[in-house]
N, C-alpha and C positions, 0 to 999 in steps of 0.2 A: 684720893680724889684725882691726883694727877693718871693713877692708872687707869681709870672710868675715864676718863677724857681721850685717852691714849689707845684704848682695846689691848692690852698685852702688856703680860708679867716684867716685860723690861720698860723701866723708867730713866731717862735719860736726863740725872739730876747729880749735878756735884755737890759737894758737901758747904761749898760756899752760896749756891744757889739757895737751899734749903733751909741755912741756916737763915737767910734772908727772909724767906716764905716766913717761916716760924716765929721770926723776931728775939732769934738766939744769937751765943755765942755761936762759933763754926766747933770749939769743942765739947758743945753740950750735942752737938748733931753727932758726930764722931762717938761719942757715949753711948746716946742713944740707938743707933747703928750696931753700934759694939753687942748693945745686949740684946737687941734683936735677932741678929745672926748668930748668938750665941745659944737663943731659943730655937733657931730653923725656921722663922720665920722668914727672913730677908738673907740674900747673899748682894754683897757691895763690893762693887770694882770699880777704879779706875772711873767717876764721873757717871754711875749708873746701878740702879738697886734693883735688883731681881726680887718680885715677891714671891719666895714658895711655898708660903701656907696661908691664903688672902683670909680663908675663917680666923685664925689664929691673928694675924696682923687687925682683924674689925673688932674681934673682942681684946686685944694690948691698948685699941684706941679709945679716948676720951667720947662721951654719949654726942660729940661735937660733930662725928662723920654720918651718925645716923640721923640728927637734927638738921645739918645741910644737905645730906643726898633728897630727906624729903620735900626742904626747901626749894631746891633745882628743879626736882619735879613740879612741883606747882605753879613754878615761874615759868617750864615751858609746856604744860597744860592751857596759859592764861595768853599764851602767844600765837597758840592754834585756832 
């Protein structure tokens, strides 16, 4: 979602930040991270996640990204 708000593959997110977003540990993010890049989906450097396969990264995530992207839309349907 951060990337939709952002327009572009680079997200500008440490591992401490995130782990906050999420309500994790900062080594369950580090984990998480771990296996992702491990698939080709994501590359993580240094305070910032590159997505390089955004199809692959929507089907890794929970039915949660596709039940809010439609939620956003509705809210700013209701604003226009």
């Amino acid at each position: 979602m951060s990337r939709d708000r952002i327009g572009g593959d680079v997200v500008p997110l440490a591992q401490e930040f995130l782990s906050h977003m999420a309500g994790t540990r900062r080594a369950s993010v580090t984990e998480a991270a771990g296996v992702l890049q491990r698939a080709g989906i994501i590359t993580y450097k240094s305070g910032s996640v590159k997505i390089e396969n955004r199809s692959l990264l929507e089907e890794a995530s929970c039915e949660c990204y596709g039940v809010l992207t439609k939620q956003v839309k509705t809210w700013r349907a209701e604003v226009r």
